[in-house]
SEGUMI-553739 format. One record per residue (C-alpha): residue in three letters; x, z, y negated. Coordinates in steps of 0.25 Angstrom, whole numbers, plus 2048, in hexadecimal, padded with zeros to 3 digits. Layout:
<atom type="ala" c1="X" c3="Z" c2="Y"/>
...
# end
This chain:
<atom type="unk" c1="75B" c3="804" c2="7F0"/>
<atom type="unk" c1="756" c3="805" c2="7E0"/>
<atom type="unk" c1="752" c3="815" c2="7E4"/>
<atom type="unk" c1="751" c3="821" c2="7D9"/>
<atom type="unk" c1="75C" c3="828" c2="7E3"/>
<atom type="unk" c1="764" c3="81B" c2="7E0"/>
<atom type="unk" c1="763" c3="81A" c2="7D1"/>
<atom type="unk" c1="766" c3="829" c2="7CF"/>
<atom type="unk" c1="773" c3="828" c2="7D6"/>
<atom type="unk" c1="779" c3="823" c2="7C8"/>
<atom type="unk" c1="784" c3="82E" c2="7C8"/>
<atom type="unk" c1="787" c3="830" c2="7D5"/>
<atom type="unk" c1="793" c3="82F" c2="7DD"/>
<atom type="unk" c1="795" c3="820" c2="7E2"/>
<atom type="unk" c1="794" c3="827" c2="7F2"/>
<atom type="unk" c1="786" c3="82D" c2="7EE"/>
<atom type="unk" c1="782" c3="820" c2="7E7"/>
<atom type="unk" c1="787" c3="818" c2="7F3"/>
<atom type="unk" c1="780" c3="822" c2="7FE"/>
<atom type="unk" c1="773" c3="821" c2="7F6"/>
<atom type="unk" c1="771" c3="812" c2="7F7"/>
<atom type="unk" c1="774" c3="812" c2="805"/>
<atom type="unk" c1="76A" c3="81C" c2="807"/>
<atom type="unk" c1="760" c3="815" c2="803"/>
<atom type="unk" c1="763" c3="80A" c2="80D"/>
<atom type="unk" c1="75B" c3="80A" c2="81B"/>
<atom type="unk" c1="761" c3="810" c2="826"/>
<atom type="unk" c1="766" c3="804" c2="82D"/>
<atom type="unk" c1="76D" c3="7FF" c2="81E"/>
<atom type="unk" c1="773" c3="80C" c2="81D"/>
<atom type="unk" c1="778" c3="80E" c2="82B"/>
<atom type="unk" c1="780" c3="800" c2="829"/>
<atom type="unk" c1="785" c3="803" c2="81B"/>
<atom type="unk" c1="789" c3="811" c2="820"/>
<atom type="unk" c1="790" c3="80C" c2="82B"/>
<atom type="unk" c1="795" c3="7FF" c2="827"/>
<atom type="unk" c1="79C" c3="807" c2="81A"/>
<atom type="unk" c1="7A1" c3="813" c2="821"/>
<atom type="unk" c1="798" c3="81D" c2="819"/>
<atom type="unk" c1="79C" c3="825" c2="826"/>
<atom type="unk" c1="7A9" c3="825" c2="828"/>
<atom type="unk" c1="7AF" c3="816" c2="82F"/>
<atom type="unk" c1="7A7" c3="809" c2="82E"/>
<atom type="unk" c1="79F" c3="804" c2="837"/>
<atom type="unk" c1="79D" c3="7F5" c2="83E"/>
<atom type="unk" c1="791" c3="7ED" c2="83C"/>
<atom type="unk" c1="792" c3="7EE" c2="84D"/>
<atom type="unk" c1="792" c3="7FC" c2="84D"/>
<atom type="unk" c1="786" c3="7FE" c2="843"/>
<atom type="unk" c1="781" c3="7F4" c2="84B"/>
<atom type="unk" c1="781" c3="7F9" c2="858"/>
<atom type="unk" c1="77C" c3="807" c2="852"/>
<atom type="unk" c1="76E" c3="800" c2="84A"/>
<atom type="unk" c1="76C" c3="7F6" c2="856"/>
<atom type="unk" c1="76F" c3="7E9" c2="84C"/>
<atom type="unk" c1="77A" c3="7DF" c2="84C"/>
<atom type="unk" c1="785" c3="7DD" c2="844"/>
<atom type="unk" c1="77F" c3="7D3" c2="83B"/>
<atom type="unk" c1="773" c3="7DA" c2="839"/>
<atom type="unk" c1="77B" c3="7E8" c2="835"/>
<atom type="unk" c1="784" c3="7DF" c2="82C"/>
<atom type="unk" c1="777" c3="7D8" c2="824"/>
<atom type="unk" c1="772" c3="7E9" c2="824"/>
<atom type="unk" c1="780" c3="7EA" c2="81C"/>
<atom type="unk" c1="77F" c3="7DF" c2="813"/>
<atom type="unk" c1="770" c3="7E0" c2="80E"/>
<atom type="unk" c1="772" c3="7F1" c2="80D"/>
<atom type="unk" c1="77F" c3="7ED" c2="804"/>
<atom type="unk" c1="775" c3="7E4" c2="7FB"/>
<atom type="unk" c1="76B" c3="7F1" c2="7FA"/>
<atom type="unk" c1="776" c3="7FA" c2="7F7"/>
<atom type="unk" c1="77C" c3="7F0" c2="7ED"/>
<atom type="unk" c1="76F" c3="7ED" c2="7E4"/>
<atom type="unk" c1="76C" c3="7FC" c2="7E4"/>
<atom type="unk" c1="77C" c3="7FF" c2="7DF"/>
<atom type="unk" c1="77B" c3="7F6" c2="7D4"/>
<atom type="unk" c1="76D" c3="7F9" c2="7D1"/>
<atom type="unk" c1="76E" c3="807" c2="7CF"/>
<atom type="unk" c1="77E" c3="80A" c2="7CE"/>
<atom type="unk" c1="785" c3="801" c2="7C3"/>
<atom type="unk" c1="78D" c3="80C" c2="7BD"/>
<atom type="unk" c1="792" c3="810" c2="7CB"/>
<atom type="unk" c1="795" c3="800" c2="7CD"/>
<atom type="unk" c1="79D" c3="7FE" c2="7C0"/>
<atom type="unk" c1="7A4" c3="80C" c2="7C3"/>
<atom type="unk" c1="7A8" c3="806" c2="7D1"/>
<atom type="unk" c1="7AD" c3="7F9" c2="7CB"/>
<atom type="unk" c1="7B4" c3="7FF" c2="7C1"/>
<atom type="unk" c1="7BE" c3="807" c2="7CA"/>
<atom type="unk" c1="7BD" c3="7FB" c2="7D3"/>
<atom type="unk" c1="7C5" c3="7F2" c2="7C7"/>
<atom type="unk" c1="7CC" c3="801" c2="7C3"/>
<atom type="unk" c1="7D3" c3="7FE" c2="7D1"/>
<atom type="unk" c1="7D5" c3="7EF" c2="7D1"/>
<atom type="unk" c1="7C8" c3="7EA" c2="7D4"/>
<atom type="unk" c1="7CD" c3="7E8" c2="7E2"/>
<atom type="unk" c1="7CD" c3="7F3" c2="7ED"/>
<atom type="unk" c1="7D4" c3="7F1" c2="7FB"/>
<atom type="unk" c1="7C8" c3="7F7" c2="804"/>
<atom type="unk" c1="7D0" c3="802" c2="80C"/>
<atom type="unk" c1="7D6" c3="807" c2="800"/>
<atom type="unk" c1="7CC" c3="807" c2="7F7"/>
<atom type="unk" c1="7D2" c3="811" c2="7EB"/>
<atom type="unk" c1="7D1" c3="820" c2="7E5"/>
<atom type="unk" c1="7C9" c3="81B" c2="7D9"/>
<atom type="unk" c1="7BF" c3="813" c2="7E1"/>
<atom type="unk" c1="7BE" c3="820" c2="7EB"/>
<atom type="unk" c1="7BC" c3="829" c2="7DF"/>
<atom type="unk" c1="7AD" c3="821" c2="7DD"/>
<atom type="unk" c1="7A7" c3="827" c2="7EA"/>
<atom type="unk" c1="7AF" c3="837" c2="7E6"/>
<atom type="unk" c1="7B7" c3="833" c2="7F1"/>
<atom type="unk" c1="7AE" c3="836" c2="7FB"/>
<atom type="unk" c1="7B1" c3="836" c2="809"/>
<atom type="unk" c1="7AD" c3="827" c2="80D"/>
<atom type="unk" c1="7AE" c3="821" c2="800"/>
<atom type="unk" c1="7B4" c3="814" c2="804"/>
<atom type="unk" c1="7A9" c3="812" c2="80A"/>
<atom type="unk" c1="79F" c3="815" c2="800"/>
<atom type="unk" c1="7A9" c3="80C" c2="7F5"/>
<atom type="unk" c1="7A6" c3="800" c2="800"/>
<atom type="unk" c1="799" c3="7FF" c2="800"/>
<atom type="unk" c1="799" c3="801" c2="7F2"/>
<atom type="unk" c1="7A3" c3="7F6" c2="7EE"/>
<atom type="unk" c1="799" c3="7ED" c2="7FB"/>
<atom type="unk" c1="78D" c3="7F0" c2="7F1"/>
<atom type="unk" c1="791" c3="7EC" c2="7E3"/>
<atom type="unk" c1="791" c3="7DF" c2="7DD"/>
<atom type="unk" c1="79F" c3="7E2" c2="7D6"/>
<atom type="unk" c1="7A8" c3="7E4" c2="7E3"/>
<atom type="unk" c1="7AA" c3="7D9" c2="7ED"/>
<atom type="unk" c1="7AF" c3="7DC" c2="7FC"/>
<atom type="unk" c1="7BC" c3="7D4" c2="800"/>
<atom type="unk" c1="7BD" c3="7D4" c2="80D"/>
<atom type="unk" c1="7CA" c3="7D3" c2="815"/>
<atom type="unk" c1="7D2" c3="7C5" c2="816"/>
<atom type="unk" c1="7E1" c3="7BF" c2="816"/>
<atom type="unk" c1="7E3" c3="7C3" c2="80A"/>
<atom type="unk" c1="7DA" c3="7CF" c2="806"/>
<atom type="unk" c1="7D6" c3="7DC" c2="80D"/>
<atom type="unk" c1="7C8" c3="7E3" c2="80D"/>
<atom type="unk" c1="7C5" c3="7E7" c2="7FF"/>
<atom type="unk" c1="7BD" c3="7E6" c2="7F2"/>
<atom type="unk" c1="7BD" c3="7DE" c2="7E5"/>
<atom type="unk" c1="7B7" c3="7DD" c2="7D8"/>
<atom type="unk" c1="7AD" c3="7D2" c2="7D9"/>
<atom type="unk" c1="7B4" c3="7CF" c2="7CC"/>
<atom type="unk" c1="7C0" c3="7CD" c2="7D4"/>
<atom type="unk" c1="7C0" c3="7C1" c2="7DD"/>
<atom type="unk" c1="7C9" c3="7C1" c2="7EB"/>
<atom type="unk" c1="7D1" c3="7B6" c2="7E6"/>
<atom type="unk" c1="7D6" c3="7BC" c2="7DC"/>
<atom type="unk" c1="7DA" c3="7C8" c2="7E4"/>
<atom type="unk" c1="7E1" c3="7BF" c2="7EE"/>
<atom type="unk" c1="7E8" c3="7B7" c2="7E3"/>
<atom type="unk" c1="7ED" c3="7C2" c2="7DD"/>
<atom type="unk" c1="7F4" c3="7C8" c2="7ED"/>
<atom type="unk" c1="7F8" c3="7BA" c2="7EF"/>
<atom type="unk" c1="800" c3="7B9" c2="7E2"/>
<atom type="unk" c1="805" c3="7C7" c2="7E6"/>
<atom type="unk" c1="807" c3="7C3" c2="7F4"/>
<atom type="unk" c1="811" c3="7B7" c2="7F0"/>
<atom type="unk" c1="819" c3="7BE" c2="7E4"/>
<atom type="unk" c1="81E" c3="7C7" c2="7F0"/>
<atom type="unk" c1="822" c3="7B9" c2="7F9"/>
<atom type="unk" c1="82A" c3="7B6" c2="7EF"/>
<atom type="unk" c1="82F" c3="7C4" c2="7EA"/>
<atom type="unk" c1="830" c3="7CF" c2="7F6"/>
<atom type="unk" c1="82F" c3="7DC" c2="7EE"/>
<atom type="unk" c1="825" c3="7E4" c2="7ED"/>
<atom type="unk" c1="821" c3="7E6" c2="7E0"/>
<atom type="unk" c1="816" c3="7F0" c2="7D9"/>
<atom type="unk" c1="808" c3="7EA" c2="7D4"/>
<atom type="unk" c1="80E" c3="7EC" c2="7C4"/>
<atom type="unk" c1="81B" c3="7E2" c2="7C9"/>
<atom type="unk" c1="811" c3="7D6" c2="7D1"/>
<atom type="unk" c1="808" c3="7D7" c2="7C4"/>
<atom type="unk" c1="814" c3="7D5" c2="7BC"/>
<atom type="unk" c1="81D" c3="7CB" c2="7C5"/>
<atom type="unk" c1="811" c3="7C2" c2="7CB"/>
<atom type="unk" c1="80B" c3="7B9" c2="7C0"/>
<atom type="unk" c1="7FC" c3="7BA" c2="7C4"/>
<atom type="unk" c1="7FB" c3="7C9" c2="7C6"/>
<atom type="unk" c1="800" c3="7CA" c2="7B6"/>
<atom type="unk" c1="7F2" c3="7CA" c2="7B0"/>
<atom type="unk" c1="7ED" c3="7D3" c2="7BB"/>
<atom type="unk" c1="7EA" c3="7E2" c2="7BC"/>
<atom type="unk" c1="7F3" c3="7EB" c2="7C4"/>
<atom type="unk" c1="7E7" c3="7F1" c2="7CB"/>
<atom type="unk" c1="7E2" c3="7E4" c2="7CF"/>
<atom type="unk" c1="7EF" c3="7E1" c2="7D5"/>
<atom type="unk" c1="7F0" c3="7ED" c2="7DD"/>
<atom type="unk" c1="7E2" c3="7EC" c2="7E1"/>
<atom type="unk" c1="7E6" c3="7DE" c2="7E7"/>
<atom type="unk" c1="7F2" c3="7E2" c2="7EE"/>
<atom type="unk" c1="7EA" c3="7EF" c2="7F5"/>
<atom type="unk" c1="7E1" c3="7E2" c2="7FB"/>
<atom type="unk" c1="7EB" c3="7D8" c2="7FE"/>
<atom type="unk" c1="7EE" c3="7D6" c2="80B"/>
<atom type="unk" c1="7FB" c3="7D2" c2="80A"/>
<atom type="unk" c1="7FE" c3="7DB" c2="7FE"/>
<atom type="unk" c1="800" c3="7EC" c2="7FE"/>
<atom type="unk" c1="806" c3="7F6" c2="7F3"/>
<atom type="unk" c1="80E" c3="800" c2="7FA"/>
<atom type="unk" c1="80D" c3="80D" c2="7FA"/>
<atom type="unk" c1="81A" c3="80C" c2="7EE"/>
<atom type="unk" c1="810" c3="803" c2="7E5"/>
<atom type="unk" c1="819" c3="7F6" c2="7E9"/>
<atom type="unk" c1="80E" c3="7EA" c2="7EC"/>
<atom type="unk" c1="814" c3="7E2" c2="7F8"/>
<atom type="unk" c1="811" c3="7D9" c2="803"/>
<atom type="unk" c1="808" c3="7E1" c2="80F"/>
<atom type="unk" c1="816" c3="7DC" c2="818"/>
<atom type="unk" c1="820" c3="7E2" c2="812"/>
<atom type="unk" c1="825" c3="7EE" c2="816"/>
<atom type="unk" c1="82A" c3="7F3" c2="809"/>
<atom type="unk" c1="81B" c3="7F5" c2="805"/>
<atom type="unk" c1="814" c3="7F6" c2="812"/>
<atom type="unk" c1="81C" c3="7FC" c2="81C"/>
<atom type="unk" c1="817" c3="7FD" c2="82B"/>
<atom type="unk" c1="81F" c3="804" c2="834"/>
<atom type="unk" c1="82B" c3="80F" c2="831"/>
<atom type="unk" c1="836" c3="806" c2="82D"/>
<atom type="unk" c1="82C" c3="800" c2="823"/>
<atom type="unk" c1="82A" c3="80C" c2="81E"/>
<atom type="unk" c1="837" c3="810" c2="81C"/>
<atom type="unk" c1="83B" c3="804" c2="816"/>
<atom type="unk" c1="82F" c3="805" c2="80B"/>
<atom type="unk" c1="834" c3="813" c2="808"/>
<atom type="unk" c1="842" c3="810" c2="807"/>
<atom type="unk" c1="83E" c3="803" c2="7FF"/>
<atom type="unk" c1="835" c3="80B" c2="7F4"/>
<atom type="unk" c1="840" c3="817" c2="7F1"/>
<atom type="unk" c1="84A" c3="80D" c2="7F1"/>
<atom type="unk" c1="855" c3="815" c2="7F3"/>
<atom type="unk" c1="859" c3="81A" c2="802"/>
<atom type="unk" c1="854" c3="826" c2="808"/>
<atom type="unk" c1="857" c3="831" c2="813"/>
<atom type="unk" c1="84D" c3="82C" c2="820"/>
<atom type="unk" c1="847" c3="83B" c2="81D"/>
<atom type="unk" c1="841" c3="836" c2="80F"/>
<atom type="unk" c1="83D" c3="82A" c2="816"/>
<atom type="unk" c1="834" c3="830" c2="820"/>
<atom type="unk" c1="82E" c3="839" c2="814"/>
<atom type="unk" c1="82A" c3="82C" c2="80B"/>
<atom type="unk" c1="823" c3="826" c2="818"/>
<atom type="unk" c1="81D" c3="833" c2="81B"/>
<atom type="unk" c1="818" c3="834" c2="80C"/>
<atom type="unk" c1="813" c3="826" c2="80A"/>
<atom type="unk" c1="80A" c3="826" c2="815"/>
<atom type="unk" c1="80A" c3="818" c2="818"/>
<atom type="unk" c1="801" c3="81A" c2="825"/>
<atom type="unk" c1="7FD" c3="826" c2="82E"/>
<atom type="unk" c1="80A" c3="825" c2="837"/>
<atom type="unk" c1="814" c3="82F" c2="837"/>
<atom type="unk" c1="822" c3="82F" c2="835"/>
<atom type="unk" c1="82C" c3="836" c2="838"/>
<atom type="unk" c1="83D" c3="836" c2="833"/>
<atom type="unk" c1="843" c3="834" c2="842"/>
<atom type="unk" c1="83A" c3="826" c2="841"/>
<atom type="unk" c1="83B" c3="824" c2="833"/>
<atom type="unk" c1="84C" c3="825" c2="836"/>
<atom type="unk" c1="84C" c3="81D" c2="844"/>
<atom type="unk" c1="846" c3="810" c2="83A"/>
<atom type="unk" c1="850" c3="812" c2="830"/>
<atom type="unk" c1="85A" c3="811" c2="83B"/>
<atom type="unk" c1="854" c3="805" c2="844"/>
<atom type="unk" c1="851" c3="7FD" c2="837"/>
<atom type="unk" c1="85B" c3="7F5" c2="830"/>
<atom type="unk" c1="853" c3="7F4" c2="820"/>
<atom type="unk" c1="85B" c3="804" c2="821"/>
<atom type="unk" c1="868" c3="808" c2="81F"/>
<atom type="unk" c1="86A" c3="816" c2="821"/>
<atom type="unk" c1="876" c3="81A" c2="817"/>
<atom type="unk" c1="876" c3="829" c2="816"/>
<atom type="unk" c1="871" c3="834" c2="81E"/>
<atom type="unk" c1="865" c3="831" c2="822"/>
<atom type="unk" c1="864" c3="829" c2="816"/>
<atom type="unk" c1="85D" c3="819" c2="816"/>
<atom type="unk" c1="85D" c3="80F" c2="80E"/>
<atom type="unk" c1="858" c3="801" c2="80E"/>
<atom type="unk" c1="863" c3="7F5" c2="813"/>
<atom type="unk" c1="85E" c3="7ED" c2="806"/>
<atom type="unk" c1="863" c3="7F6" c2="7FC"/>
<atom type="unk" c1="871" c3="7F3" c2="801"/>
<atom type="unk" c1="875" c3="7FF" c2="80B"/>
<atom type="unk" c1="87B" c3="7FB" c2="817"/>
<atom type="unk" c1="87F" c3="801" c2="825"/>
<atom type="unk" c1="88B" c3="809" c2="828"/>
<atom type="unk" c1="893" c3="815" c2="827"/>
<atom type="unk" c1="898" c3="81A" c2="819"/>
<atom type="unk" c1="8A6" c3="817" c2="81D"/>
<atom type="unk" c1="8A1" c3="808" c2="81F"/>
<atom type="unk" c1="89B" c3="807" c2="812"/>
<atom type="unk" c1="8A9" c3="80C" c2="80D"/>
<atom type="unk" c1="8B1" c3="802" c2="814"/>
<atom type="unk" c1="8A8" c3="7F6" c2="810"/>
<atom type="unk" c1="8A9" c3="7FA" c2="801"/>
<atom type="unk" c1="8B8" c3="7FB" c2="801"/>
<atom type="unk" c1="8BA" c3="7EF" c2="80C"/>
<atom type="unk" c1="8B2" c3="7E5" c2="802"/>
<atom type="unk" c1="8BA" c3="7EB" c2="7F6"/>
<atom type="unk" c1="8C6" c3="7E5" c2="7F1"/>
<atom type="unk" c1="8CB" c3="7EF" c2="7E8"/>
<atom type="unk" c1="8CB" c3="7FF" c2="7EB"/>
<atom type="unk" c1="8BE" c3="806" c2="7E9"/>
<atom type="unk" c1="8BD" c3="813" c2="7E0"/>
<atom type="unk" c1="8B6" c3="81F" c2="7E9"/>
<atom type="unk" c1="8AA" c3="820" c2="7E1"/>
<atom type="unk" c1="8A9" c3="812" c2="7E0"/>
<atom type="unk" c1="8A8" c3="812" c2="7EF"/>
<atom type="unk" c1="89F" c3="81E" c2="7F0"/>
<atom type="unk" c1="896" c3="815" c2="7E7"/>
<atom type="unk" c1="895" c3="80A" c2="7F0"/>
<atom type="unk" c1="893" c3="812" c2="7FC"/>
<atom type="unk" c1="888" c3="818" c2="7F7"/>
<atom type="unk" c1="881" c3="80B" c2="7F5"/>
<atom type="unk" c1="880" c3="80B" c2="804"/>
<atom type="unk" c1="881" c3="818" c2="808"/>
<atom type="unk" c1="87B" c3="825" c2="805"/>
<atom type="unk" c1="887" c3="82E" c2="806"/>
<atom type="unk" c1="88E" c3="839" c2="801"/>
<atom type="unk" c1="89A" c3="838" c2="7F5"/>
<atom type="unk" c1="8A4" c3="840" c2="800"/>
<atom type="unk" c1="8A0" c3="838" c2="80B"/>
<atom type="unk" c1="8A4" c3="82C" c2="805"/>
<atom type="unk" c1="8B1" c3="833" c2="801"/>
<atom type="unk" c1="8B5" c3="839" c2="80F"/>
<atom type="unk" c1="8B5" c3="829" c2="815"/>
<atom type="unk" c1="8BE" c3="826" c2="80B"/>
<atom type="unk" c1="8C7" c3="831" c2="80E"/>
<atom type="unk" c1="8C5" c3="832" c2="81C"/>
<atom type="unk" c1="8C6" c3="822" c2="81F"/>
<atom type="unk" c1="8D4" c3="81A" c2="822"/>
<atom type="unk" c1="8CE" c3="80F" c2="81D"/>
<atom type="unk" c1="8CB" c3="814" c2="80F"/>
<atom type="unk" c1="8D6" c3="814" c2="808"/>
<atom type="unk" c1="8D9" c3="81B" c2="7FA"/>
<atom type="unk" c1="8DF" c3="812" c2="7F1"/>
<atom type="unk" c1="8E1" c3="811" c2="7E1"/>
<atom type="unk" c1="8D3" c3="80D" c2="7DB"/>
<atom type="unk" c1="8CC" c3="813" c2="7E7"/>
<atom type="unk" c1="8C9" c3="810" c2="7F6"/>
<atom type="unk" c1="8CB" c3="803" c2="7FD"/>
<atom type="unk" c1="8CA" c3="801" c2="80C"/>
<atom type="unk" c1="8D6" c3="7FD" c2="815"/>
<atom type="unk" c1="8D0" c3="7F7" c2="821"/>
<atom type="unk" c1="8D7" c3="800" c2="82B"/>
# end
């Protein structure tokens, strides 16, 4: 593994490095490694290899591990600078990567080349700086710095984790360093970096860090979806806008479409539909009914007349109507009555 070929790959592409040392393994080493890291396309099972060189499964997994030690001592041997280049963007990121979205500036090491995941993997497997962390309660399959234990990661989503117990907002990674007392001294990207593996944690596609069961950052179905894109504009929208933000945000592969989008909005009751086609969400206030219900409740609950524009104010606090609209209910219904001072409403 100590070859001239080796040693001359200096300034080479982290792929041609990787694919060098591989090449230099024996055929059955490289048919595992190959295999076992999707240098072709998917990952294979230590059965499948298996059944394929006529060996067991424990026999492919020592082939794995004793390869890895070959590729490792010839990495470090012949490939510091590509090492500390690799760590170096690895603490630029957080110095914890989430192994199914490993990021654009880690990618960028291998020119983005086609199966660079894979080629990032067997790296990080072979050098003495990234540790594995394999999938548990409270950690998905990623990588650390070996700088970096797991317990701090998992102290740091557990603090996180129990701040939004107590507070149930989302909030974005800048407001938990600032509001949760042990992530002060922290970096931002560290803390993101722990969310992205948390399993309990996610960042929504808005930037707000929230619990993985909450709707309002990692929504599921439809009416999840609409209620997250409601909740992040924060104001009410026609369903037509609503179908375009799920569309745009791509939260899955699953399409939607506005007579879905506008049959949810009607069955659930977290929507009010206040205008033409308008929603809003039943936390901000809005309630249900007609505007000449809106009318009479504002003027029922009054105890003195109420000045037209006064009323139109109110009204449009729950409804999404036009100036003349209002104004043609006032006109049109016995029970408003104009009086000195404004409107009141007679009970007729």
């Amino acid at each position: 593994m100590g070859s001239a070929k080796a040693k001359n790959l200096k300034n080479n592409s982290l792929v041609e490095i990787i694919s060098a040392l591989v090449l230099e393994l024996n055929e059955k080493e490289k048919r595992v490694i190959t295999g076992r890291f999707g240098f072709t396309g998917r990952k294979e099972t230590l059965s499948a290899i298996g059944k394929e060189l006529h060996l067991s499964r424990e026999r492919v997994r020592q082939i794995e591990k004793n390869s890895i030690k070959k590729l490792s001592a010839a990495f470090s041997k012949n490939h510091k600078e590509k090492i500390e280049s690799i760590v170096k963007t690895f603490g630029d990121v957080g110095g914890v990567v989430n192994d199914e979205k490993i990021s654009s500036e880690l990618i960028s090491l291998t020119g983005n080349h086609k199966f660079s995941k894979s080629y990032l993997r067997l790296a990080f497997s072979i050098m003495n700086d990234i540790e594995k962390i394999d999938e548990n309660s409270d950690l998905l399959d990623g990588w650390r710095l070996s700088t970096i234990s797991k317990d701090k990661i998992v102290s740091v989503c557990t603090k996180i984790i129990e701040h939004f117990k107590e507070q149930d907002i989302p909030l974005s990674v800048e407001d938990l360093k600032k509001d949760v007392a042990d992530l002060t001294n922290l970096d931002l990207t560290f803390i993101s970096a722990c969310v992205c593996i948390s399993t309990k944690l996610v960042i929504a596609k808005n930037g707000m860090v929230g619990l993985r069961s909450w709707p309002s950052v990692n929504p599921r179905n439809v009416r999840d979806k609409i209620y997250y894109v409601l909740k992040t504009a924060g104001s009410p929208l026609h369903f037509t806008e609503i179908t375009s933000s799920i569309s745009s945000l791509k939260f899955d592969n699953k399409r939607v479409v506005r007579a879905t989008v506008h049959n949810e909005l009607i069955a659930d009751n977290r929507f009010v539909l206040i205008g033409r086609g308008i929603y809003a969400l039943r936390e901000w206030g809005f309630n249900d009914g007609t505007v000449y219900d809106v009318i009479k409740n504002i003027l029922s609950t009054s105890k003195k007349p109420v000045p037209i524009n006064d009323i139109i104010t109110l009204v449009n606090k729950s409804r999404k109507v036009k100036k003349n609209t209002i104004v043609i209910n006032l006109q049109t219904k016995k029970e408003f009555k104009k009086v000195e001072g404004g409107f009141i409403y007679t009970g007729l």
